[in-house]
C-alpha positions as CSV (number, residue, x, y, z in Angstrom):
1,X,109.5,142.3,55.1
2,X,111.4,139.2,55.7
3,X,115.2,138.5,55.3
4,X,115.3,135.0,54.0
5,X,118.5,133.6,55.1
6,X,120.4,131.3,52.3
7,X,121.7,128.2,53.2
8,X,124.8,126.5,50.7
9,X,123.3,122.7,50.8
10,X,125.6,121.0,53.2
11,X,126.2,124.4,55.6
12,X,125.4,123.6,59.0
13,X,122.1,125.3,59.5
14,X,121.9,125.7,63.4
15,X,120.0,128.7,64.1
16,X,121.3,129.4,67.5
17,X,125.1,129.5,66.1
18,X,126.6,128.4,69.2
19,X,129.8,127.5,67.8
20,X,133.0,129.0,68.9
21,X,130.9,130.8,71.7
22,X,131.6,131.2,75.3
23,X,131.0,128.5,77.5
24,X,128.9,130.3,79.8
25,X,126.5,131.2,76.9
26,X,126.1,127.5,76.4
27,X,125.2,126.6,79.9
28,X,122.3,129.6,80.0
29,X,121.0,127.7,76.5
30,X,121.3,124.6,78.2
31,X,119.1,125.8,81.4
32,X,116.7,127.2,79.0
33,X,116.5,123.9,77.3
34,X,115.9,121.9,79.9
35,X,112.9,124.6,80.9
36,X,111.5,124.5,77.3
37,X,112.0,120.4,77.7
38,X,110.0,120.3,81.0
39,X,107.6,123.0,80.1
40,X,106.7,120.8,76.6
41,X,106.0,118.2,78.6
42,X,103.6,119.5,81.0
43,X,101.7,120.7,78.1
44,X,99.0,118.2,77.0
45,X,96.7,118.7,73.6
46,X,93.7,117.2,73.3
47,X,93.7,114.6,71.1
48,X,92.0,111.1,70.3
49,X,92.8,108.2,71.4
50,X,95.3,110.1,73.8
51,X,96.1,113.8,74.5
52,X,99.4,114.4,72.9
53,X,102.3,116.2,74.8
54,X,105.0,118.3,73.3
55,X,108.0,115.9,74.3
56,X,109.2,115.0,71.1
57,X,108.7,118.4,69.5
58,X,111.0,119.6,72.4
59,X,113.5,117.2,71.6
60,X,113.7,118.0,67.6
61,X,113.7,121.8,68.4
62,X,116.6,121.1,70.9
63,X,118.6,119.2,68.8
64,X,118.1,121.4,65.6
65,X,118.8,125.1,67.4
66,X,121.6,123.8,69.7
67,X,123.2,121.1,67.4
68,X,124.3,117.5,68.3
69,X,126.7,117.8,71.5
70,X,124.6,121.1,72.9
71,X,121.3,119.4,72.4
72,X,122.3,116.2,73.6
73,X,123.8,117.7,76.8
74,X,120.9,119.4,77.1
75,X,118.6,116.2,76.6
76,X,121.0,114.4,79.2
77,X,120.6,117.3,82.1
78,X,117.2,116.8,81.8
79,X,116.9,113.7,81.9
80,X,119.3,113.6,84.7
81,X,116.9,116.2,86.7
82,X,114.2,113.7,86.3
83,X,115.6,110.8,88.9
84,X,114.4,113.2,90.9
85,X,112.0,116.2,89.6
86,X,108.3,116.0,87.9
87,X,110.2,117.1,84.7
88,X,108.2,114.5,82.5
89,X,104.8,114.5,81.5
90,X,102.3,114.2,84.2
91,X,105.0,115.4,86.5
92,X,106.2,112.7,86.7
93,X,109.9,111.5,87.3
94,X,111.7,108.5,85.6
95,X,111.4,106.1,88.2
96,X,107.3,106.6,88.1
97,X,107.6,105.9,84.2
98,X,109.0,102.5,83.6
99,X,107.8,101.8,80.8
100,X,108.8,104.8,78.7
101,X,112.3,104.2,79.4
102,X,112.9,103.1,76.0
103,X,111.4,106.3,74.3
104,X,113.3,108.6,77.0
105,X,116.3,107.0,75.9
106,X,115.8,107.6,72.8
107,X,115.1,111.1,73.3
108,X,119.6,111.1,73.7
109,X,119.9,110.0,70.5
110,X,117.1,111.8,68.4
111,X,118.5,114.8,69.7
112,X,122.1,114.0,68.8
113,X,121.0,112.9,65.4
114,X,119.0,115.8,64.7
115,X,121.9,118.2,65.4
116,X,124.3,116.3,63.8
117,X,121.8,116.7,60.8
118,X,121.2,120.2,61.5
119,X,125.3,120.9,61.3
120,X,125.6,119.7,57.7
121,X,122.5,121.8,56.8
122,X,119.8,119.0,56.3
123,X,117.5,121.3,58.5
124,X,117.8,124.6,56.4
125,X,115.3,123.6,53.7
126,X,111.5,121.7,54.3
127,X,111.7,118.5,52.5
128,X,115.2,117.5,54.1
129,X,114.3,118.7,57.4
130,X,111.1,117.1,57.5
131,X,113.1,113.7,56.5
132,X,115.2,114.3,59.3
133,X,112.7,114.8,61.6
134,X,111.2,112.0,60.9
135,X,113.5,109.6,61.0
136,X,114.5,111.0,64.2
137,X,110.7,110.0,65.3
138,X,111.1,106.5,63.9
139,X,114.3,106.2,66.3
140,X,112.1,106.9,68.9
141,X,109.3,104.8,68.3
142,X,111.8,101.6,67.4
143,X,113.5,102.1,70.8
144,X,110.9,103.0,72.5
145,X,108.3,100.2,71.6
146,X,111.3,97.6,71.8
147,X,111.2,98.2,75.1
148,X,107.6,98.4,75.8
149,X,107.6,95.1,74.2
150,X,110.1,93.5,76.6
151,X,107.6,94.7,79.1
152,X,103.8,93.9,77.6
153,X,104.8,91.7,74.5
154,X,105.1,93.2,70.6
155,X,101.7,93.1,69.9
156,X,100.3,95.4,73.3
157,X,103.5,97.3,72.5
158,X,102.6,98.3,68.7
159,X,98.9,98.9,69.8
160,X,99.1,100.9,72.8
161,X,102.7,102.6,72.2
162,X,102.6,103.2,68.6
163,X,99.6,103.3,66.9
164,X,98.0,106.2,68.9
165,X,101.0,108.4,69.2
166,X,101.7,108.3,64.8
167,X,99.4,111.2,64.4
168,X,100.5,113.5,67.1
169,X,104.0,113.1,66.4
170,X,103.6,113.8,62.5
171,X,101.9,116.7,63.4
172,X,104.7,117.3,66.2
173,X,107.5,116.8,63.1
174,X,105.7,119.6,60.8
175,X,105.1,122.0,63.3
176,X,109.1,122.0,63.9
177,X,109.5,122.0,60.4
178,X,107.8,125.0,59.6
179,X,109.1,126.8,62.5
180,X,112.7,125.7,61.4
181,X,111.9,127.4,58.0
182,X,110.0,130.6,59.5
183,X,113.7,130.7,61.9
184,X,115.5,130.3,58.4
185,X,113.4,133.0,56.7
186,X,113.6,135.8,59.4
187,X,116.8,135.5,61.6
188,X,119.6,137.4,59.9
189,X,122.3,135.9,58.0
190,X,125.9,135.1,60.0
C-alpha cells in the first residue's frame, strides 16, 4: 500500500526537504552527492553508437532532491574534486577532458535550474517534470556542443557530441522522472 503524497501545483516539491535544516545535515547530503555524482559516472550502459554513462541523470536527481543552491553546491564540490580526482567518466579528471568542458559547465546550471524548478513544484507531477528535465538536457547540450564547436567546428560538434548522446539522455530524463513520481508516491507527506 502506497501513501501518495499531494503536491498544491506551485509547492516546492523537493523530496529531501532540506530546508530550515541543520547545516551539518546539508554537508553529509552534499558528500553523498558528490559519491552518487562520481559513482554515476563510472557506470557505463551499453549502448549504440556509444555506451551511455549516468552523468546527466546524476545531475537531474541532484538538483531535484537537494534543490537549486544544495544541488548546485553539490555539483560545484564535485566538480571542484575533479582538478584533481578520476571523478568523471573514465576516471578521468577535468584537465584529461577538454573537450567536455562545455557540458561539465553546464552540469552548474542544469542542476540549479532543476532545483529551482523543483522548489515551485514543477517536479511533483510527470508531464511538468519531464519538461523540466528536459529542458535542463537541452541546456546541456547547447553549452556543451557550443564548445565542442569552438574546438572541432559545428558540424563534428553536432555529429559526434549530439546526435549519439539524444537517445541515452531521453532515456536518462524518464528514468528520473519516474523515480521522481515513485519518491512522490511513497515518501510521507511533510
Amino acid at each position: 500500500m502506497s501513501i501518495e503524497t499531494q503536491v498544491t501545483p506551485g509547492t516546492a516539491y523537493v523530496p529531501l526537504r532540506l530546508a530550515g535544516r541543520p547545516l551539518a545535515l546539508k554537508a553529509v547530503v552534499l558528500v553523498l552527492g558528490v559519491a552518487f555524482l562520481t559513482a554515476s559516472s563510472w557506470v557505463q550502459v551499453p549502448m549504440w553508437p556509444v555506451p551511455m554513462t549516468m552523468q546527466t541523470f546524476a545531475v537531474l536527481m541532484v538538483g531535484a532532491l537537494c534543490g537549486w543552491r544544495l544541488g548546485l553546491a553539490t555539483v560545484a564540490a564535485w566538480l571542484a574534486l575533479s582538478l584533481g580526482l578520476p571523478v568523471l567518466s573514465e576516471f578521468k579528471t577535468l584537465l584529461m577532458v577538454a573537450t567536455t568542458h562545455g557540458y561539465l559547465a553546464a552540469f552548474l546550471i542544469m542542476a540549479a535550474f532543476v532545483g529551482y524548478m523543483a522548489e515551485r513544484g514543477f517536479t511533483a507531477r510527470p508531464i511538468p517534470a519531464f519538461l523540466t528535465l528536459l529542458i535542463a538536457e537541452i541546456i546541456c547540450f547547447t553549452l556543451g556542443v557550443a564548445w565542442l564547436a569552438h574546438v572541432i567546428g559545428i558540424d563534428k560538434a553536432i555529429e559526434f557530441g549530439l546526435m549519439p548522446f539524444v537517445l541515452g539522455d531521453l532515456v536518462k530524463t524518464l528514468l528520473a522522472v519516474a523515480l521522481l513520481t515513485v519518491f512522490r508516491r511513497t515518501l510521507p507527506a511533510k
